[in-house]
PDB file of N, CA, C and O in Angstrom, chain B, residues numbered from 101:
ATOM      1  N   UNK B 101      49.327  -1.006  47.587  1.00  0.00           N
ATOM      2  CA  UNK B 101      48.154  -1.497  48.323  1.00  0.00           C
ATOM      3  C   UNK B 101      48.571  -2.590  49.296  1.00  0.00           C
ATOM      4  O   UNK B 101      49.143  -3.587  48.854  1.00  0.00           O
ATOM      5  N   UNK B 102      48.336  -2.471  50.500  1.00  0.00           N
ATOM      6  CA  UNK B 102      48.610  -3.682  51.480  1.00  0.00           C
ATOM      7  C   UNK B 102      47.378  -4.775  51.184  1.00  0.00           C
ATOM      8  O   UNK B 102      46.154  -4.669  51.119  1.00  0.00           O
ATOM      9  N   UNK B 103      48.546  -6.134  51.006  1.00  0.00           N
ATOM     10  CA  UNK B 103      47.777  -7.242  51.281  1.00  0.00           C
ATOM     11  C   UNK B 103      46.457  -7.670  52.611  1.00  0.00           C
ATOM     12  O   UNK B 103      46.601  -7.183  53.732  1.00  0.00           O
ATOM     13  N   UNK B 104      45.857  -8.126  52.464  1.00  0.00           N
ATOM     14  CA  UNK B 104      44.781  -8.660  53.424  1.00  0.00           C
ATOM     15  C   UNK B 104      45.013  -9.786  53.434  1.00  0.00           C
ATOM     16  O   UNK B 104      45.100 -10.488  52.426  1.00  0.00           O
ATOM     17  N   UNK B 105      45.240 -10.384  55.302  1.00  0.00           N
ATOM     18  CA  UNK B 105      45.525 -11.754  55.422  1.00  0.00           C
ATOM     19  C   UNK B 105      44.322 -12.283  56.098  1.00  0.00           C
ATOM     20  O   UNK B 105      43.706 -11.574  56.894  1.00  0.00           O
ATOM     21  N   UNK B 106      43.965 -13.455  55.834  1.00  0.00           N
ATOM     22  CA  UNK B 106      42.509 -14.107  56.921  1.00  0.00           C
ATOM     23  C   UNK B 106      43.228 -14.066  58.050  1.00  0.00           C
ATOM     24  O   UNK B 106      44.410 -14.396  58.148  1.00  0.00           O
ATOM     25  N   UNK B 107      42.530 -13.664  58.907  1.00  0.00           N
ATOM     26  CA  UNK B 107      43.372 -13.776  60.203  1.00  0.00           C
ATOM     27  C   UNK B 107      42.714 -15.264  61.685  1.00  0.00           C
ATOM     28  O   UNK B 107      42.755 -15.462  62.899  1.00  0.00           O
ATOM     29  N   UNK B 108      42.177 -15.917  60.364  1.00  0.00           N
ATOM     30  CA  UNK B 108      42.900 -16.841  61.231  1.00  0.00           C
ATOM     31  C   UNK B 108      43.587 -18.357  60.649  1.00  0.00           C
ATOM     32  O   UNK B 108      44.046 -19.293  61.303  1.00  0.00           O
ATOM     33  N   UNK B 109      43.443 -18.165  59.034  1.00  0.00           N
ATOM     34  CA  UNK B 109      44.492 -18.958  58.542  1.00  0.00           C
ATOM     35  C   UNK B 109      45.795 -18.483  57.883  1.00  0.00           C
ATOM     36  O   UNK B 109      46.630 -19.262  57.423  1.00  0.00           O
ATOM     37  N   UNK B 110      45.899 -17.233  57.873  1.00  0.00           N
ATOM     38  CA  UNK B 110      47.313 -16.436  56.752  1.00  0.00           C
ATOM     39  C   UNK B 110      46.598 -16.456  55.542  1.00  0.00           C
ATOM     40  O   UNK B 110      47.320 -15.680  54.916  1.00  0.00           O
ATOM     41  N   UNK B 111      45.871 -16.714  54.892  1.00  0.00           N
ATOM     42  CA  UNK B 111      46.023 -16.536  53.773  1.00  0.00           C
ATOM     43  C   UNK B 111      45.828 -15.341  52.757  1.00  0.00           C
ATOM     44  O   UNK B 111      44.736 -14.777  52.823  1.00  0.00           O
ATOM     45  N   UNK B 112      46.378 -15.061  52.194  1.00  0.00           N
ATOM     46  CA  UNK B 112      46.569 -13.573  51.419  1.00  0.00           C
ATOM     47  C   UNK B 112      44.758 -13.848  50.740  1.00  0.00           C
ATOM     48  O   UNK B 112      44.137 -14.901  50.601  1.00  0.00           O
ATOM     49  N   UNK B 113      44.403 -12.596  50.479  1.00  0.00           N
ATOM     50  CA  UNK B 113      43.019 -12.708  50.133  1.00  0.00           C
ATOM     51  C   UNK B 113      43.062 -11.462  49.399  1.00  0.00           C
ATOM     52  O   UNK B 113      43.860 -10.531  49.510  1.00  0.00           O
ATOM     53  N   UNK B 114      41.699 -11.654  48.349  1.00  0.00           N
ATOM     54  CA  UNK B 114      41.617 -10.784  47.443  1.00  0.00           C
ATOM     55  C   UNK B 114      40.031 -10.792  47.340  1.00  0.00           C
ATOM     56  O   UNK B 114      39.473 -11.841  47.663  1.00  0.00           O
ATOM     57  N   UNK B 115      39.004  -9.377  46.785  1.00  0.00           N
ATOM     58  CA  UNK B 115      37.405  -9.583  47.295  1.00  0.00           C
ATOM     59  C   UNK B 115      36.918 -10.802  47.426  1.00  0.00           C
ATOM     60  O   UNK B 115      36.039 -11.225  48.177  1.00  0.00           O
ATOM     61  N   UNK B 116      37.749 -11.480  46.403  1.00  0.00           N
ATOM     62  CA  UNK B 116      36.280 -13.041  46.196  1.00  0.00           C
ATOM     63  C   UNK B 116      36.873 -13.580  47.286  1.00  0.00           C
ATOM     64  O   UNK B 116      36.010 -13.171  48.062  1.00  0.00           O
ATOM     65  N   UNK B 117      37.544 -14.094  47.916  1.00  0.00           N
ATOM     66  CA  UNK B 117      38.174 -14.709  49.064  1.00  0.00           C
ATOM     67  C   UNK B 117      37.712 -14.217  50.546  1.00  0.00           C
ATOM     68  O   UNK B 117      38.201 -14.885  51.457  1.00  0.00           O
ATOM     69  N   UNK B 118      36.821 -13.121  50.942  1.00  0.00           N
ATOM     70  CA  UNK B 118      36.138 -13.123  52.153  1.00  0.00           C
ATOM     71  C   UNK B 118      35.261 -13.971  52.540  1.00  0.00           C
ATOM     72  O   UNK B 118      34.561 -14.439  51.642  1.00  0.00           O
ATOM     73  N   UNK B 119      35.045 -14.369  53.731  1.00  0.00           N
ATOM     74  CA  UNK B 119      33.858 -14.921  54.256  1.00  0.00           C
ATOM     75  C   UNK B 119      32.509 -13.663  54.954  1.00  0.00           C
ATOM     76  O   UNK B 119      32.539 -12.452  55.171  1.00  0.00           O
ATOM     77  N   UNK B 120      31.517 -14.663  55.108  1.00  0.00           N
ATOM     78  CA  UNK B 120      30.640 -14.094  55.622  1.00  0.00           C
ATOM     79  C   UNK B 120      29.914 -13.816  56.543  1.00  0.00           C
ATOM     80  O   UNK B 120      29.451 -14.848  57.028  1.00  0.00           O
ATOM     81  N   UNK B 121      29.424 -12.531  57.259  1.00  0.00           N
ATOM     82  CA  UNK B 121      28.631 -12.929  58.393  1.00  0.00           C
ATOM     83  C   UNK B 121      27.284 -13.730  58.437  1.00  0.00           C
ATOM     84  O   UNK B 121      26.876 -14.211  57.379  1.00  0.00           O
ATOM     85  N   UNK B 122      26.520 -13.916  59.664  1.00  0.00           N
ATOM     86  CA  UNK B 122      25.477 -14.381  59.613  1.00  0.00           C
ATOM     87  C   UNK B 122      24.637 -13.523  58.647  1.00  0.00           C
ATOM     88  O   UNK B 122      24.090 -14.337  57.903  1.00  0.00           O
ATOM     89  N   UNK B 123      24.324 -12.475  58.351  1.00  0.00           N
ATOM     90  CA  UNK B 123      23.451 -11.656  57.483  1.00  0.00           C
ATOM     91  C   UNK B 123      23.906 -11.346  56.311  1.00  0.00           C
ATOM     92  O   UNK B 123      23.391 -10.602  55.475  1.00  0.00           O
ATOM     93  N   UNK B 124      25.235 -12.138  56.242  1.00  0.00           N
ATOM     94  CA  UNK B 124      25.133 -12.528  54.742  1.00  0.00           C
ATOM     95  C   UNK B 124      26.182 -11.220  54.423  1.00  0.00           C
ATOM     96  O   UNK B 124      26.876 -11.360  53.416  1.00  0.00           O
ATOM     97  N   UNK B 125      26.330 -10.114  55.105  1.00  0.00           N
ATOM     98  CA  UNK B 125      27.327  -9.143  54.784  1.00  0.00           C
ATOM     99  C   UNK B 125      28.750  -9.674  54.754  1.00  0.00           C
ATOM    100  O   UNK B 125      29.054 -10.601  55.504  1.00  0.00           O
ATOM    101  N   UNK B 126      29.823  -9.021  53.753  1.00  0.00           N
ATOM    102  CA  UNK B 126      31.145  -9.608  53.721  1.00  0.00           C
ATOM    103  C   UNK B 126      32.019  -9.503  54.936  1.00  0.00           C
ATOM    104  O   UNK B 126      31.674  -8.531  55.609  1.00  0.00           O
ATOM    105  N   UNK B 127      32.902 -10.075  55.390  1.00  0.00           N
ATOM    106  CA  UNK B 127      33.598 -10.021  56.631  1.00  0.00           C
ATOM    107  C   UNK B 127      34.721 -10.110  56.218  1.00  0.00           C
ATOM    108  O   UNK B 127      35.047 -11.233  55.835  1.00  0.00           O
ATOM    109  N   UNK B 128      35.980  -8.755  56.104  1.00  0.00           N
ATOM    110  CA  UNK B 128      36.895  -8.442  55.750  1.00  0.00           C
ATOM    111  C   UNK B 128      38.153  -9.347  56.678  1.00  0.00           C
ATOM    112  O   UNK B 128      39.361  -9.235  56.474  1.00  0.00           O
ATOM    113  N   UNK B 129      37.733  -9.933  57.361  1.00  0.00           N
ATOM    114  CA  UNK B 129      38.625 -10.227  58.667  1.00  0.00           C
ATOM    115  C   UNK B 129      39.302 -11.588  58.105  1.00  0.00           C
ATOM    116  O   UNK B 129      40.504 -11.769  57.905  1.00  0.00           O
ATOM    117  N   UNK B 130      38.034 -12.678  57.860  1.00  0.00           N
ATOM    118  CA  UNK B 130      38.449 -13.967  57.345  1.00  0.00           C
ATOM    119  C   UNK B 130      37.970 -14.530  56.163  1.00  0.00           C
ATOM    120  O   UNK B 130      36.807 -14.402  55.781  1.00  0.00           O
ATOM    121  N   UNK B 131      38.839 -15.149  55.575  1.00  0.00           N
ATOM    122  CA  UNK B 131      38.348 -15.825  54.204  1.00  0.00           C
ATOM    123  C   UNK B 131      37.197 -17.154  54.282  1.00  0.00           C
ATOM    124  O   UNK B 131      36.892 -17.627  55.377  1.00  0.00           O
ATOM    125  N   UNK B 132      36.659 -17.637  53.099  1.00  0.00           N
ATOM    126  CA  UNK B 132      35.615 -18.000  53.023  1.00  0.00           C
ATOM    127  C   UNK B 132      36.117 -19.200  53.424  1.00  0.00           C
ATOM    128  O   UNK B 132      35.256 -19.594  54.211  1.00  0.00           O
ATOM    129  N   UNK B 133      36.868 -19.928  53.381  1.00  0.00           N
ATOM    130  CA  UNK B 133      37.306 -21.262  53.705  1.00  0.00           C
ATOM    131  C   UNK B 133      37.383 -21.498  55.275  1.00  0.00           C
ATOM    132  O   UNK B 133      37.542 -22.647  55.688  1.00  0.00           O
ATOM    133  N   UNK B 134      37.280 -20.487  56.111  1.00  0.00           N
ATOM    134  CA  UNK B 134      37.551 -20.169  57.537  1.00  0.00           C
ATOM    135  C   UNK B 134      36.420 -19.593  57.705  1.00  0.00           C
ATOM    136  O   UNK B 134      36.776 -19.124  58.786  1.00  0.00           O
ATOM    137  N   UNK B 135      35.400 -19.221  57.601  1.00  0.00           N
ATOM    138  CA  UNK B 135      34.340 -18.184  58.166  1.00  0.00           C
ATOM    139  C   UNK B 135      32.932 -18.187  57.213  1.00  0.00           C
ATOM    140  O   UNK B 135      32.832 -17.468  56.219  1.00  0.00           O
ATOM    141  N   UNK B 136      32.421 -18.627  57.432  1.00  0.00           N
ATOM    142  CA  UNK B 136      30.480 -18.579  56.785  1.00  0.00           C
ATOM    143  C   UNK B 136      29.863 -18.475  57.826  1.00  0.00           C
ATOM    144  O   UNK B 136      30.064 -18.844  58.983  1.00  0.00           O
ATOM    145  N   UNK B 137      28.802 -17.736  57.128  1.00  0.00           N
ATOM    146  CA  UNK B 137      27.236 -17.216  57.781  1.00  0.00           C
ATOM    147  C   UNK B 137      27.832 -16.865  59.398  1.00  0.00           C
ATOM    148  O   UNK B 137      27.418 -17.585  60.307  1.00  0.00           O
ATOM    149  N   UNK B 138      28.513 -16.084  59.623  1.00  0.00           N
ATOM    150  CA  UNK B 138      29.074 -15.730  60.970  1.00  0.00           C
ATOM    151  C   UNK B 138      29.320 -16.786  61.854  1.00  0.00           C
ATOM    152  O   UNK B 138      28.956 -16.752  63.029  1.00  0.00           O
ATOM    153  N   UNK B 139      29.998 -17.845  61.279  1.00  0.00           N
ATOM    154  CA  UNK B 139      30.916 -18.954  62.250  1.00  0.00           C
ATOM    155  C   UNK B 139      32.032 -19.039  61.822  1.00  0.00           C
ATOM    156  O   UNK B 139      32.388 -18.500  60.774  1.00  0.00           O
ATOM    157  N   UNK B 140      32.679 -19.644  62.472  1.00  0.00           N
ATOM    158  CA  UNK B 140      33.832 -20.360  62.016  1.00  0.00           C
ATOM    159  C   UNK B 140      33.913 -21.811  61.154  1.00  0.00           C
ATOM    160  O   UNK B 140      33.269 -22.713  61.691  1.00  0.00           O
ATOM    161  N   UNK B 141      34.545 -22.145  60.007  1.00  0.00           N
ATOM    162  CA  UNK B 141      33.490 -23.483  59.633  1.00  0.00           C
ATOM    163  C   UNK B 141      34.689 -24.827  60.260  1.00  0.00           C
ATOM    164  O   UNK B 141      34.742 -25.925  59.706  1.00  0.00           O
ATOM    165  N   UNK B 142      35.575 -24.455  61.484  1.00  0.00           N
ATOM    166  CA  UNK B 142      35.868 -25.776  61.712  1.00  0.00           C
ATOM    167  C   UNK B 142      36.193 -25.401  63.235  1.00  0.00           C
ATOM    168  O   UNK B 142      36.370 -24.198  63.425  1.00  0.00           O
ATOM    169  N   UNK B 143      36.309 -26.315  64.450  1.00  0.00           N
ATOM    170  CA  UNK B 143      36.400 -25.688  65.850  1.00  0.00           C
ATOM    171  C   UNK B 143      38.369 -26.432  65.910  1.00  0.00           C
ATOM    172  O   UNK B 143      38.905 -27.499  66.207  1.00  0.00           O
ATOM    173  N   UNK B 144      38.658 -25.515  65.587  1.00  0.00           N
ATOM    174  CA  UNK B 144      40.672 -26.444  65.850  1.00  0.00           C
ATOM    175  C   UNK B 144      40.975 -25.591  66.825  1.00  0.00           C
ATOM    176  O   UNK B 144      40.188 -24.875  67.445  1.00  0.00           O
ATOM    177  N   UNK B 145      42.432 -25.702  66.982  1.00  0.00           N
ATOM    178  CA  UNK B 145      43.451 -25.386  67.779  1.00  0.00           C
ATOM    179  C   UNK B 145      44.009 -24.273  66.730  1.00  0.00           C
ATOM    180  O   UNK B 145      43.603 -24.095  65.582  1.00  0.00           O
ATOM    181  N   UNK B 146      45.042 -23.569  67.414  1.00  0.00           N
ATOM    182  CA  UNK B 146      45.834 -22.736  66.314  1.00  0.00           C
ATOM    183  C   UNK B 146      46.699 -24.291  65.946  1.00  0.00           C
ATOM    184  O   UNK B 146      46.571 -24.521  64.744  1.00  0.00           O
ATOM    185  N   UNK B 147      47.232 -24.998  66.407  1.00  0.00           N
ATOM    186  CA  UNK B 147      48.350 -25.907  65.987  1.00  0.00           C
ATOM    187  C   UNK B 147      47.807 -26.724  65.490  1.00  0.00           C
ATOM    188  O   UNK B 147      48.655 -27.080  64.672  1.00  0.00           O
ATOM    189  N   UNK B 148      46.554 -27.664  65.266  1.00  0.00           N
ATOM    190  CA  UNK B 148      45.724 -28.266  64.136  1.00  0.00           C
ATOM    191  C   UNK B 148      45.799 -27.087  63.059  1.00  0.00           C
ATOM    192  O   UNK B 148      46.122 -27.573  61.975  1.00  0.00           O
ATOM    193  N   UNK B 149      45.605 -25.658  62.983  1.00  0.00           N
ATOM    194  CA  UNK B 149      44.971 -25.033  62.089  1.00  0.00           C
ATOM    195  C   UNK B 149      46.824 -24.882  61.092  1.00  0.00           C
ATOM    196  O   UNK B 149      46.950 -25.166  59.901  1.00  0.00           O
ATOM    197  N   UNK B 150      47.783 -24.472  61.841  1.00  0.00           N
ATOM    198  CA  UNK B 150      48.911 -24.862  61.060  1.00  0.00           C
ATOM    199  C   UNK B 150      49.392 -25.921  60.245  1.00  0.00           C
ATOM    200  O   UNK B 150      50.046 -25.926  59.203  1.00  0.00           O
ATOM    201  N   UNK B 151      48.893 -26.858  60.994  1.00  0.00           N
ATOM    202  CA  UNK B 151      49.071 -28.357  60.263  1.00  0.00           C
ATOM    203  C   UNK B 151      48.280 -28.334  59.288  1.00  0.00           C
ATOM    204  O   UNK B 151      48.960 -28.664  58.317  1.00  0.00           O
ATOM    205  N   UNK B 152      47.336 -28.157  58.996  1.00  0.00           N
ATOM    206  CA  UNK B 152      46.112 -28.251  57.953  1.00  0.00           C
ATOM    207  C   UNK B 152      46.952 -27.156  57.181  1.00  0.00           C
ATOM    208  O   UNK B 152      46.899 -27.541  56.013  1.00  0.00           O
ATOM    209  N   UNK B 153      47.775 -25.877  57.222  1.00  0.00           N
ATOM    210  CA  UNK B 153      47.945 -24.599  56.463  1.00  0.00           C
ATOM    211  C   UNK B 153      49.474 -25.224  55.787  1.00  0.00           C
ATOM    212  O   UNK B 153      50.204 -24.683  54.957  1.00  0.00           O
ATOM    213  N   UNK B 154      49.567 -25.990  56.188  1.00  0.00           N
ATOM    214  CA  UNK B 154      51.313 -26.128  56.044  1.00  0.00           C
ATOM    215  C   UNK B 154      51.870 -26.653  54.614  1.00  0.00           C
ATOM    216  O   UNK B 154      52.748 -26.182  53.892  1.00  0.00           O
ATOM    217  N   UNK B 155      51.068 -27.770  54.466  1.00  0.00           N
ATOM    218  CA  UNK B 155      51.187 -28.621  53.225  1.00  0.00           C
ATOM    219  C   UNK B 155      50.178 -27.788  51.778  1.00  0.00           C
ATOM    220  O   UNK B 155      50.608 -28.032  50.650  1.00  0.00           O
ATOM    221  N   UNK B 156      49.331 -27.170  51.851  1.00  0.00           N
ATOM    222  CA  UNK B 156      48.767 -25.994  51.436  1.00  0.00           C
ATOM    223  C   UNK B 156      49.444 -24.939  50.542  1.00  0.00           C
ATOM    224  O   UNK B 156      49.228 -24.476  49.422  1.00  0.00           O
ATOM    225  N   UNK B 157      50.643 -24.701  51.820  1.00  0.00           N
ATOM    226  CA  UNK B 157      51.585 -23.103  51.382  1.00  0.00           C
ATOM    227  C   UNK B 157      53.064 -23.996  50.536  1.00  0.00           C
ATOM    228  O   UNK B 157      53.741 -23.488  49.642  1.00  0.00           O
ATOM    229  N   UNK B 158      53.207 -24.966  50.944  1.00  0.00           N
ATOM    230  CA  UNK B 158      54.601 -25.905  49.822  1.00  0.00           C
ATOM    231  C   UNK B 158      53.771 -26.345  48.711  1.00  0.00           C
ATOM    232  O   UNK B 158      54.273 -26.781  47.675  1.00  0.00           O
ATOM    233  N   UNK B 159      52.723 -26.261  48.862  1.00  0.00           N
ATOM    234  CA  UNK B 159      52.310 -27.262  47.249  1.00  0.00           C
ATOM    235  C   UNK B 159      52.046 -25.611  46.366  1.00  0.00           C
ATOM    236  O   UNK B 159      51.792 -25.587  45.161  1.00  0.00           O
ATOM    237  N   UNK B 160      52.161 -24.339  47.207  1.00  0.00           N
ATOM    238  CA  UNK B 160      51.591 -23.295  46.762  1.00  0.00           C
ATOM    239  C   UNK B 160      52.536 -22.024  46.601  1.00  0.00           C
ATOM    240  O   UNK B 160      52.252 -20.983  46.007  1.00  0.00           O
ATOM    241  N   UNK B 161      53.752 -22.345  47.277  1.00  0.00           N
ATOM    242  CA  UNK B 161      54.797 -21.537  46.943  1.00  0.00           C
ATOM    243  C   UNK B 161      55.789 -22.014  46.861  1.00  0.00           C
ATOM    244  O   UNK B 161      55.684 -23.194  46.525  1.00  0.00           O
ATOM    245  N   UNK B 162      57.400 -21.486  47.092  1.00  0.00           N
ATOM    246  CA  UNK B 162      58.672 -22.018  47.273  1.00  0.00           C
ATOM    247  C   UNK B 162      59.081 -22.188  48.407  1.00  0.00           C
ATOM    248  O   UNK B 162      60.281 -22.347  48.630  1.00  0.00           O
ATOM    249  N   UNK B 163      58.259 -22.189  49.252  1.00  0.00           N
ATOM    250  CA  UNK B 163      58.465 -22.646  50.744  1.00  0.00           C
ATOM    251  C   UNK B 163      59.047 -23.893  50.943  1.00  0.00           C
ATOM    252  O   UNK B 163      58.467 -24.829  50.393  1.00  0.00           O
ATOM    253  N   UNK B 164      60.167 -24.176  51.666  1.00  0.00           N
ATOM    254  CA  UNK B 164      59.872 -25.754  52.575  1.00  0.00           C
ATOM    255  C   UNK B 164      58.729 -26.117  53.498  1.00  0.00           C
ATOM    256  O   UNK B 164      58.024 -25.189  53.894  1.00  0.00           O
ATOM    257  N   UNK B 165      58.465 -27.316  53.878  1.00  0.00           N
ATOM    258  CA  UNK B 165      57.540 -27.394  54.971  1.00  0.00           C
ATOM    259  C   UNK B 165      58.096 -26.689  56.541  1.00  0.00           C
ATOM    260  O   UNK B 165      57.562 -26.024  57.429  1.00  0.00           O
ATOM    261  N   UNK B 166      59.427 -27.245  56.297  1.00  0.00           N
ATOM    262  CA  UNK B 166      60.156 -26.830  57.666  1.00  0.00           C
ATOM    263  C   UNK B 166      60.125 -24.816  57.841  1.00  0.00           C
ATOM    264  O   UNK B 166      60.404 -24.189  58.863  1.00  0.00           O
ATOM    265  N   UNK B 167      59.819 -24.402  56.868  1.00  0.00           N
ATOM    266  CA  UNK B 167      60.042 -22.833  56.743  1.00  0.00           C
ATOM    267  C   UNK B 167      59.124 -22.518  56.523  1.00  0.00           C
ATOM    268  O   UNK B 167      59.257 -21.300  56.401  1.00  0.00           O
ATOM    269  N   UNK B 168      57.305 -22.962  56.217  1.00  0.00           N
ATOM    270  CA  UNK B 168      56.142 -22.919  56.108  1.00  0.00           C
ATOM    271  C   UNK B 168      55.883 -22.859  57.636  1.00  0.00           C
ATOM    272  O   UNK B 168      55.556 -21.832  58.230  1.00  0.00           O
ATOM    273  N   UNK B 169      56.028 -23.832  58.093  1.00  0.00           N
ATOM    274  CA  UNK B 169      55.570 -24.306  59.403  1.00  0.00           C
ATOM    275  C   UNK B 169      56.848 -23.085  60.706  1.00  0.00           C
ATOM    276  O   UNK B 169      56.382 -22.653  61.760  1.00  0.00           O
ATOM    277  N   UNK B 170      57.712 -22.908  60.458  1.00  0.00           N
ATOM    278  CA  UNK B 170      58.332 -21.577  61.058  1.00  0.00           C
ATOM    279  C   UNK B 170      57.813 -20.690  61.002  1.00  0.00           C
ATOM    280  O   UNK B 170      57.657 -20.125  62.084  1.00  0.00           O
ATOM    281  N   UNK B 171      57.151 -19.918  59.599  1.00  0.00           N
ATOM    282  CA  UNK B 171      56.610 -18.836  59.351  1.00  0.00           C
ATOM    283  C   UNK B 171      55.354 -18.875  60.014  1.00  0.00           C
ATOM    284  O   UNK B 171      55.076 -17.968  60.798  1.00  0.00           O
ATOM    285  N   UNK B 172      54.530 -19.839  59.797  1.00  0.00           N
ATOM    286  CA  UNK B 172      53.591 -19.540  60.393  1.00  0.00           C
ATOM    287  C   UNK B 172      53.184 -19.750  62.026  1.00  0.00           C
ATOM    288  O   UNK B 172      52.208 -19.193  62.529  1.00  0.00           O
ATOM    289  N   UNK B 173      54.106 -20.656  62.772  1.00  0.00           N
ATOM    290  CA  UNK B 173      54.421 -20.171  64.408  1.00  0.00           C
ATOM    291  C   UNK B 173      54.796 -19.194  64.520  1.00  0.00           C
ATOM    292  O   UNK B 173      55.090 -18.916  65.682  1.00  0.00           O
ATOM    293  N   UNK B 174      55.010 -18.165  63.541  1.00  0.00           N
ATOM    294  CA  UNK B 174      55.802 -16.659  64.076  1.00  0.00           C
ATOM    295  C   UNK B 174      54.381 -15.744  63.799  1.00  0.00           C
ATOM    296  O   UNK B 174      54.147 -14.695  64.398  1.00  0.00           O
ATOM    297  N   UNK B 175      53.518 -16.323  62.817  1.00  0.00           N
ATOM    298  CA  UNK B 175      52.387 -15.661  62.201  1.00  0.00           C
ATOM    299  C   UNK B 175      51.026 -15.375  63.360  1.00  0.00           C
ATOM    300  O   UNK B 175      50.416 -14.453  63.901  1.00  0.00           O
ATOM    301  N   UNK B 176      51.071 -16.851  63.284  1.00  0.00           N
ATOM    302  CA  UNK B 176      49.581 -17.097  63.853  1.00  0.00           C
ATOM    303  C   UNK B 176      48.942 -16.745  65.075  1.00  0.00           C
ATOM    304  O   UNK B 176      47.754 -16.886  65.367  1.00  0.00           O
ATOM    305  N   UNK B 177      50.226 -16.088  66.012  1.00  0.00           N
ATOM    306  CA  UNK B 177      49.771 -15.655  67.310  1.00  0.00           C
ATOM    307  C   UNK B 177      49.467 -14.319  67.319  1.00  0.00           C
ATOM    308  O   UNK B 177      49.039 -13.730  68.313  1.00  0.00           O
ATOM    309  N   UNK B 178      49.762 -13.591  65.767  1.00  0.00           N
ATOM    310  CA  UNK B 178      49.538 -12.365  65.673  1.00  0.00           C
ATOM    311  C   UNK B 178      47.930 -12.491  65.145  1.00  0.00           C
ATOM    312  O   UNK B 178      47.481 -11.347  65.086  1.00  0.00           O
ATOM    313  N   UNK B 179      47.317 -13.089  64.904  1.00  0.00           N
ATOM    314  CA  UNK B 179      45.974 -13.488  63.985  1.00  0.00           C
ATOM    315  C   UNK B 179      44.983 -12.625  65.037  1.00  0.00           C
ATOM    316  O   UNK B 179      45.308 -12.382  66.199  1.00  0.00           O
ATOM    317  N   UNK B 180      43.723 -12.207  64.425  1.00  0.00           N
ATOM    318  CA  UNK B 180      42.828 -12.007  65.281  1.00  0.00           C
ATOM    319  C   UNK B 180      42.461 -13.664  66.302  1.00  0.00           C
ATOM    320  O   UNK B 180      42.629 -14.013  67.471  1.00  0.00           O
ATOM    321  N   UNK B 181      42.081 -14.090  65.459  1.00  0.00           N
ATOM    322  CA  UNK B 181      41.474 -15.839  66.022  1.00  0.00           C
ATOM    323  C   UNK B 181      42.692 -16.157  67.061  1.00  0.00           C
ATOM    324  O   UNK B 181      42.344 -16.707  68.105  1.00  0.00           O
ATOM    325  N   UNK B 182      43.735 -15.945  66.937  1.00  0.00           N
ATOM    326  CA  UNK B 182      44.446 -16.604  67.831  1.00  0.00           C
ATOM    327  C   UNK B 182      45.119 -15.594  68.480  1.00  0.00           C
ATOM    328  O   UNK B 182      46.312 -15.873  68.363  1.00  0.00           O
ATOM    329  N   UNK B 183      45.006 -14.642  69.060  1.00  0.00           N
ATOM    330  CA  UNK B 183      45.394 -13.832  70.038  1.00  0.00           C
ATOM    331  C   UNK B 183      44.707 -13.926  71.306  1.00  0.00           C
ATOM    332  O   UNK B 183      45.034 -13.195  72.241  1.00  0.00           O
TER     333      UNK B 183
END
Protein backbone atom coordinates (compact mmCIF):
# COMPACT_ATOMS: atom_id res chain seq x y z
CA UNK A 1 0.00 0.00 0.00
CA UNK A 2 1.54 3.46 -0.80
CA UNK A 3 1.93 5.87 1.92
CA UNK A 4 -0.14 9.23 1.85
CA UNK A 5 1.83 12.37 2.45
CA UNK A 6 -0.02 15.90 3.48
CA UNK A 7 1.07 17.69 0.80
CA UNK A 8 1.78 20.53 2.26
CA UNK A 9 3.65 19.51 5.37
CA UNK A 10 5.23 15.74 4.46
CA UNK A 11 3.70 14.14 6.84
CA UNK A 12 2.93 10.42 6.38
CA UNK A 13 -0.83 10.11 7.24
CA UNK A 14 -3.11 7.45 8.04
CA UNK A 15 -7.46 7.92 7.97
CA UNK A 16 -7.49 9.73 11.31
CA UNK A 17 -4.82 12.20 10.14
CA UNK A 18 -6.88 13.98 7.17
CA UNK A 19 -8.16 17.33 7.28
CA UNK A 20 -11.28 18.78 6.24
CA UNK A 21 -13.21 20.60 3.79
CA UNK A 22 -15.52 23.39 4.42
CA UNK A 23 -18.59 20.80 4.37
CA UNK A 24 -17.05 18.92 6.65
CA UNK A 25 -16.13 16.07 3.94
CA UNK A 26 -12.53 14.41 4.42
CA UNK A 27 -9.75 15.92 2.26
CA UNK A 28 -7.31 13.23 1.28
CA UNK A 29 -4.74 15.86 0.18
CA UNK A 30 -3.81 17.40 3.72
CA UNK A 31 -3.66 16.44 7.24
CA UNK A 32 -5.63 17.89 10.00
CA UNK A 33 -2.88 19.92 11.50
CA UNK A 34 -2.55 21.81 8.00
CA UNK A 35 -6.14 21.99 6.68
CA UNK A 36 -9.78 22.52 8.54
CA UNK A 37 -13.15 23.37 7.40
CA UNK A 38 -11.55 24.05 3.83
CA UNK A 39 -8.59 26.43 4.86
CA UNK A 40 -5.43 26.23 5.54
CA UNK A 41 -4.99 26.69 9.43
CA UNK A 42 -1.75 28.85 9.17
CA UNK A 43 -0.78 31.51 6.10
CA UNK A 44 3.46 30.63 5.95
CA UNK A 45 5.94 30.40 3.43
CA UNK A 46 7.10 26.92 2.27
CA UNK A 47 10.48 27.92 4.29
CA UNK A 48 8.59 28.99 7.63
CA UNK A 49 6.56 25.73 6.97
CA UNK A 50 10.06 23.64 6.97
CA UNK A 51 11.28 25.28 9.92
CA UNK A 52 8.20 24.55 11.94
CA UNK A 53 8.52 20.58 10.19
CA UNK A 54 12.12 20.20 11.02
CA UNK A 55 12.50 19.88 14.75
CA UNK A 56 9.15 17.71 14.58
CA UNK A 57 10.81 14.92 12.19
CA UNK A 58 14.38 14.67 14.76
CA UNK A 59 12.38 14.48 17.87
CA UNK A 60 10.32 11.82 15.59
CA UNK A 61 12.75 9.79 13.75
CA UNK A 62 16.57 9.09 13.25
CA UNK A 63 17.01 11.98 11.25
CA UNK A 64 19.58 14.80 11.88
CA UNK A 65 18.24 18.27 11.68
CA UNK A 66 20.82 18.95 8.98
CA UNK A 67 19.26 15.77 6.89
CA UNK A 68 15.57 16.63 8.01
CA UNK A 69 15.90 20.00 6.72
CA UNK A 70 17.76 18.52 3.24
CA UNK A 71 15.03 16.12 2.83
CA UNK A 72 12.57 18.26 3.04
CA UNK A 73 14.04 21.20 0.51
CA UNK A 74 14.12 18.27 -1.89
CA UNK A 75 10.36 17.41 -0.72
CA UNK A 76 8.42 20.38 -0.46
CA UNK A 77 8.53 21.80 -3.93
CA UNK A 78 7.02 18.62 -5.00
CA UNK A 79 3.86 19.31 -2.48
CA UNK A 80 0.58 20.26 -3.93
CA UNK A 81 0.68 23.67 -1.60
CA UNK A 82 3.94 24.48 -2.82
CA UNK A 83 4.16 23.93 -6.44
Amino acid sequence: MDMEFCQSCGMPMTDKDYGDNADGATNKDYCKFCYQNGEFTSDITMEEMIDFCVPKMVENSEFSEEEARKMMKEMFPTLKRWK
